[in-house]
N, C-alpha and C positions, 0 to 999 in steps of 0.2 A: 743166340738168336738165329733162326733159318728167314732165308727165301719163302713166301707164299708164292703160291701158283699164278695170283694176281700180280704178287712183283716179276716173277718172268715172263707174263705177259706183257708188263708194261715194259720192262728190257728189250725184248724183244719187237717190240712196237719200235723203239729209240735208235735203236739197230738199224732199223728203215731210213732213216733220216742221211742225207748227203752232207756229209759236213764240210765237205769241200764249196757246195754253193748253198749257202743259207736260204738266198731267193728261189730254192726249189722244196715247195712242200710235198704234204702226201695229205691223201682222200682214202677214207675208209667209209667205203660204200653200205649201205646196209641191207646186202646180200653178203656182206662179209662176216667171217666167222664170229661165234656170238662173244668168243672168249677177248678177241680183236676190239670188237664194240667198245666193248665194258672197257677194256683197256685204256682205246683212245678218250671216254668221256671220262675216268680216272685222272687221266693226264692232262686233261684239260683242264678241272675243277683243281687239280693241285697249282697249274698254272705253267707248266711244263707248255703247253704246245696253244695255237692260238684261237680253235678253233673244238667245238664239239666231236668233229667229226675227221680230225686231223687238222689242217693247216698248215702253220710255219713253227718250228720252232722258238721261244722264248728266250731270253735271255740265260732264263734261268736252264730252260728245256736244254738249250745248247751246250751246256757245261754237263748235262745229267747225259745226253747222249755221248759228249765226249768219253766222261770217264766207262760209262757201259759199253761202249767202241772199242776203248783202251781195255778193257778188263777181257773182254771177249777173245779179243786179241792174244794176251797174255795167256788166257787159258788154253787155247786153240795154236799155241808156237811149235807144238811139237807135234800136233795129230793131223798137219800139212793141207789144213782148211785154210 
């Protein structure tokens, strides 16, 4: 099983998230890129974050951006990003 383009979208949408203060969302404007959009209303409809259009992370969104934080991380230990 691969990645879609839509799941690295939404990773990378997740990425955005501060996870050191939860009570800071994000806004995805809609001059924002089309691929961003779709992302954020993906992630919304699954339940991930709390809003259409961004918001706060969910409970569940918090744990999904953790481990895509953590993975990113992992892949990126050696290429000094």
């Amino acid at each position: 099983m691969a990645y879609t383009q839509e799941n690295f979208s939404e990773l990378d949408l997740l990425l955005l998230y501060d996870l050191s203060n939860t009570q800071k969302g994000i806004k995805v404007h809609k001059t924002a890129d089309v691929d961003k959009i779709a992302a954020t209303q993906r992630l919304f409809e699954k339940g991930f974050i709390t809003q259409a259009d961004g918001g706060y992370l969910t409970t569940l969104g918090i744990e999904a951006a953790e481990q895509a934080q953590s993975l990113h991380t992992m892949l990126n230990a050696h290429s000094g990003e």
